[in-house]
N, C-alpha and C positions, 0 to 999 in steps of 0.2 A: 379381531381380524376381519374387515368388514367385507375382504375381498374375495373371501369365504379360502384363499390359500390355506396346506397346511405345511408345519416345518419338514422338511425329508426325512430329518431325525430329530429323538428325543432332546432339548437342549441344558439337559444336564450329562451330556458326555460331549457335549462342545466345550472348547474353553469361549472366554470373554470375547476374543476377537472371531472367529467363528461364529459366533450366537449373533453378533453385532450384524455381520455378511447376511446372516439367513434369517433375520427379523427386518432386514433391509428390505427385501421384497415384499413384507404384510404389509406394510405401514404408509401412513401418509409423507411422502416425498417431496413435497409442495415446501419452497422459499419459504421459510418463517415459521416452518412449521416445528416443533419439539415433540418426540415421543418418550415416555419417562417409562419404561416399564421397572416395578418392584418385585423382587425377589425376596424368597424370606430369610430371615435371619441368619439361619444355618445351612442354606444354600451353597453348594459345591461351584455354582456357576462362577462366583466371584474369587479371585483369590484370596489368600489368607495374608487377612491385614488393611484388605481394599473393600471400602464401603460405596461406593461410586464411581461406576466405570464410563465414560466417553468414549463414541465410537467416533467412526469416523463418516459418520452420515448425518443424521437427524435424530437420534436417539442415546439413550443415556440408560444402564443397568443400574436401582438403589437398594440396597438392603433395606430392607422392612425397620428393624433398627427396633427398640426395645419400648416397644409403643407409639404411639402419634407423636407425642413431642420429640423424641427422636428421628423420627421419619422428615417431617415440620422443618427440622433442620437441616439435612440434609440436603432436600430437597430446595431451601432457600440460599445452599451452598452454590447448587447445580445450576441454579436459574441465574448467581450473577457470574460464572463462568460463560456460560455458553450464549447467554442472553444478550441487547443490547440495554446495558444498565446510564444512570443518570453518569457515570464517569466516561463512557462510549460518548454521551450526549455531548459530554466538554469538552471532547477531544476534536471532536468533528465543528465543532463552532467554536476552538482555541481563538483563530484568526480575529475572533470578533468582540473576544471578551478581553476586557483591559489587563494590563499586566499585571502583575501581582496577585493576580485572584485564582488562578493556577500552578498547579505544581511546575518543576522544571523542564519534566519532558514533554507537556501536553500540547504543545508546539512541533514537535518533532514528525509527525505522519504526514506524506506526502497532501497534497491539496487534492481536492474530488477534479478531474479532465476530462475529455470524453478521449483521451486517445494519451498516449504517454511512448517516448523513444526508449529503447533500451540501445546502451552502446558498450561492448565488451573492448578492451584496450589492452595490449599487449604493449608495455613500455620497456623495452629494452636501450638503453643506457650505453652498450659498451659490446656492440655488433662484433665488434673485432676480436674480442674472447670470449661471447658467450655464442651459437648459435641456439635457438630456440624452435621447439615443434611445438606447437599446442594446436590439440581440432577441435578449434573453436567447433565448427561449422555440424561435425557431429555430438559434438558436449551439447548445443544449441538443439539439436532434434532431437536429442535421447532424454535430457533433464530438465531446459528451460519451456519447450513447448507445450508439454503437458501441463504446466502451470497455466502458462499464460492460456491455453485451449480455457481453462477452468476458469479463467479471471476477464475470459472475452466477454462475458454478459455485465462487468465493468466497466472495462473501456475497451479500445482498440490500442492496439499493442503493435509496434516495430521493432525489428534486431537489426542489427549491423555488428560489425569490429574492424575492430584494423588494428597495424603494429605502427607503432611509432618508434624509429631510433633516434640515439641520442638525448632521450629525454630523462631530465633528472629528475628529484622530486624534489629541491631546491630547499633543501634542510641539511647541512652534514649531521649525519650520524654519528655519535662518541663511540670512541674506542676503548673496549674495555679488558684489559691486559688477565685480570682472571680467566674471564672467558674464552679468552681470545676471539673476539667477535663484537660487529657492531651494532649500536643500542638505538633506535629509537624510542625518547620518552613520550608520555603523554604529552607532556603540556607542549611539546613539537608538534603534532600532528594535525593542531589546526592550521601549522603554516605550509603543508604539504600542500594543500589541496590548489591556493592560487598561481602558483606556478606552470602545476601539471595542466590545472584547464585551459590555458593559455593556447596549448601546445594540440586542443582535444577539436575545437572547432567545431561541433558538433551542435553547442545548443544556439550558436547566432542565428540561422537560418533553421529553426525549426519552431511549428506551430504548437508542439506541445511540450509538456515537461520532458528532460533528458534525464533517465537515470544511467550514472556513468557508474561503471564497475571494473576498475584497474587493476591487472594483474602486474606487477612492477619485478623482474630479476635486475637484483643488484649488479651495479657492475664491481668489476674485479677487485678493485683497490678500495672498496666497502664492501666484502662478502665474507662470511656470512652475517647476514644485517636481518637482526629480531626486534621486534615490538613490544615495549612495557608500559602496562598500566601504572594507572597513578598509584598504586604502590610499590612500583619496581617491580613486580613481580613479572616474568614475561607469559605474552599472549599465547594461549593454546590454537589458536588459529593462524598467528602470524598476521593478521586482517584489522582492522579499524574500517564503521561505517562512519557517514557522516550525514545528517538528518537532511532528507530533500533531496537529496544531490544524489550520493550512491557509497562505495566500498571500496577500499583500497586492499589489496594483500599482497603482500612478500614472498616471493619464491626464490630461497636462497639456495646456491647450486653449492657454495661450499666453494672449494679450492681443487684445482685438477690440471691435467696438462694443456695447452690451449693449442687451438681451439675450441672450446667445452662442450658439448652436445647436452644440451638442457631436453630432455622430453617430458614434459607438466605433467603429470599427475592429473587429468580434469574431473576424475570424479572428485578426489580433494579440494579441486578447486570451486567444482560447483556446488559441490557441500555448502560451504561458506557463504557464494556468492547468491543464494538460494535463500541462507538465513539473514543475510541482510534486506533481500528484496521483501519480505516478511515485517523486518522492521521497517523498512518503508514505507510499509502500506498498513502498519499497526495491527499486524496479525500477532505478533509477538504475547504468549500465552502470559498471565500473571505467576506470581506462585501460589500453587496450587496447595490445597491442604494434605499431610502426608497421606490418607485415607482416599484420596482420589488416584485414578489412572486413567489416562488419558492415551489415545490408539494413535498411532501414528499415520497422518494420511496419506505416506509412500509418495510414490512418483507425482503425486497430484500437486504435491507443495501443499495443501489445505484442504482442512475438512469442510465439508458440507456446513457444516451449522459457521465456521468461521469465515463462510463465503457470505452466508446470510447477514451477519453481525456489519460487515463491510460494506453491503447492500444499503443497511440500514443506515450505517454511518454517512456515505455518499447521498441517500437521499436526502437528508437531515443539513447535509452542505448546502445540495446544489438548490435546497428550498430556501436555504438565508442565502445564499448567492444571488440568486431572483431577486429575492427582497432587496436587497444591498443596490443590487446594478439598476434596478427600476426608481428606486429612491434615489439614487443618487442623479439620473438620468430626469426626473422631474425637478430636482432640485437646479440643476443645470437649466434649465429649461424656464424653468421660473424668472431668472435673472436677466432672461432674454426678451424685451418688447418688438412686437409684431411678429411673435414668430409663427412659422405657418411648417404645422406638421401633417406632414403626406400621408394618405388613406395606407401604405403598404405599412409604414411605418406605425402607424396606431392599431394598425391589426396585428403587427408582430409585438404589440404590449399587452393586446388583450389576451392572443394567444400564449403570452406567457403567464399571467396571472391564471387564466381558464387552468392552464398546464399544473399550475402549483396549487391549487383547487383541487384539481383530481388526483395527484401526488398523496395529498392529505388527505383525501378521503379511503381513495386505496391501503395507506397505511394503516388505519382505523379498521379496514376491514380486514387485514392482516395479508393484503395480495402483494407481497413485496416484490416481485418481480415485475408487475405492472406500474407499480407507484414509482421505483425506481424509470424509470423508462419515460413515465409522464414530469420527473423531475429533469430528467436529459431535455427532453423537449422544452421545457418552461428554458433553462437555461440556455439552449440554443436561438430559442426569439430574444430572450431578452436581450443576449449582444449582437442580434442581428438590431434590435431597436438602437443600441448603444451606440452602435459604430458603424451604425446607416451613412454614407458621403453625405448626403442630402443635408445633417446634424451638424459635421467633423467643423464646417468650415464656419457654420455659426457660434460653435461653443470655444472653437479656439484663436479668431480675429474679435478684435474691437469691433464697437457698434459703427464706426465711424470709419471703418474702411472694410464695411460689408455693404457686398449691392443691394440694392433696394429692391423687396418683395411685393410684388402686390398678390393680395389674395385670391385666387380662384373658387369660381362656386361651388359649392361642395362643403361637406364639414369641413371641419376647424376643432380638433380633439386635443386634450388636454388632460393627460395623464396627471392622477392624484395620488399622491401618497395613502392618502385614507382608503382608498381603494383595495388594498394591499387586506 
């Protein structure tokens, strides 16, 4: 306790999540940082049956365990949970590694941006016999901000919604006379999605990724309309995500006299729509070993240490992003005779290599909130060098109906690949 704090109380009449709250304040709270404290064997702190407890900060409780090699263990459990391990590594440079040399889903987690839209969608279908209330606007300030507040040193974050009528999801649903109700199967669900975005408008005109998250009430003559996985079995959520893009869910009102007064449920809804933005962004826990417990981090959407892991993962992008955009920007470049590259334009390449330099070094010394930030920069020169005007018109006309440069005094740079 080097802050010379002491606990208020004894923390063997705290439980796990209490003990967690009130070792929060001794400890080191610094990005990257892990605190493991061990408990011994017979310990009240932990419950019975739980050898590894996760909090929801920077720190982890471990039973002492039945000597060092049990301990050993443990302890090598905890570090590739909470850690960023060599599968974190793959996931964050999926994009770059050839097919087949990854699993199915390693693809699936949004890309590193410096700013990402979020767009909530109210698709109402059949105006004439449903009306529908949902606050958005307060669901948005009670359950999505607080995330996003936590995921601002990420990127920058926008909300909007709207209602859309008359929009279908451009699938019929089967009818299924047991139930009396309508079924969407899996192997349908990937043809929901081109239709609706049609109708969403939302990512033509915008600079960053869009993540769409659809709330859909069925209209009348398909209601009530459920969701099954590919074993037939139906969705406990009603919901299907879709990798990159965002979530669909089904608010089925049933059958009633019409005009229908629908009022949404939005804690239900942002329950859901909460856990898909999680898989989004590859927060999504693994399974865990039965002997682990993991603290729930409330209103925040994510723990502390899963903000870190994602820290890590985005620095790790946006430093082969660099590499990627600057190799390829030389290569480009190479192909071109006579060409005359402008001093702004050569400072916005050194300034991104210097950038992914200090990225790298930060990492090493474990300042992950700095390293992060000098990889944001590297990446911001780089496609300021990429998609400099001064470039566009030589890389994309023939040599033979581009006007003629003559060179000015001054250097003459010539970004190299080996530099990198």
């Amino acid at each position: 306790m080097g802050n010379g704090a002491k606990l208020p109380v004894p923390l063997t009449v705290l439980s796990s999540s209490e003990a967690d709250a009130a070792l929060h304040a001794l400890q080191d709270a610094s990005p990257g940082s892990l605190t493991v404290y061990v408990v011994p064997e017979s310990s009240s702190l932990l419950p019975q049956g739980t050898n590894v407890y996760v909090g929801k900060h920077r720190s982890a409780l471990v039973r002492a365990g039945q000597g060092l090699a049990a301990l050993r263990a443990r302890l090598q459990q905890l570090t590739r949970v909470m850690s960023f391990t060599a599968s974190s590594i793959a996931a964050a440079l999926a994009d770059r590694v050839p097919d087949g040399q990854l699993g199915p889903d390693a693809r699936r987690h949004l890309k590193s941006s410096l700013g990402y839209e979020i767009t909530f969608s109210l698709l109402n279908p059949d105006p004439k016999s449903h009306d529908v209330d949902w606050d958005i606007e307060g669901a948005v300030n009670r359950y999505v901000q607080p995330v996003l507040d936590k995921l601002s040193v990420v990127a920058n974050f926008s909300v909007d919604s709207q209602i859309l009528y008359y929009a279908v999801l451009g699938v019929t649903p089967r009818f299924d006379k047991e139930s009396s109700s309508f079924l969407l199967s899996a192997h349908s669900l990937p043809h929901v999605i081109n239709p609706v975005e049609a109708r969403l408008g939302s990512s033509a005109a915008s600079l960053y990724p869009v993540l769409n998250f659809l709330l859909y009430v069925p209209e009348r003559s398909h209601s009530p309309l459920y969701i099954q996985d590919k074993d037939g079995a139906p969705v406990p959520t009603n919901a299907f995500h879709s990798p990159r893009w965002g979530g669909i869910m089904v608010w089925g009102p049933g059958s009633a006299s019409l005009p229908l007064h629908v009022d949404v449920d939005m804690v239900r809804v942002m329950e859901v729509f909460l856990a898909q933005l999680r898989l989004l962004f590859g927060i999504s826990r693994e399974e865990l070993p039965p002997e682990f417990q993991v603290e729930s981090p409330g209103n925040e959407g994510l723990a502390d240490w899963e903000l870190d892991r994602l820290l890590w993962a985005h620095t790790v992008e946006n430093i082969a992003t660099v590499a990627t955009t600057l190799t390829s920007l030389a290569q480009l470049l190479d192909q071109i005779s006579n060409i005359v590259i402008k001093d702004d334009v050569a400072s916005e390449v050194y300034r991104a290599v210097a950038s992914v330099q200090d990225a790298m070094a930060e990492l090493a010394e474990g300042r992950l909130r700095s390293a992060f930030q000098a990889s944001k920069e590297a990446v911001t020169s780089s496609e300021r060098a990429f998609f400099d005007p001064s470039l566009l018109h030589l890389l994309y006309f023939p040599d033979d109906q581009k006007p003629l440069e003559i060179p000015l005094p001054g250097p003459c740079i010539f970004f190299i690949p080996a530099c990198l």
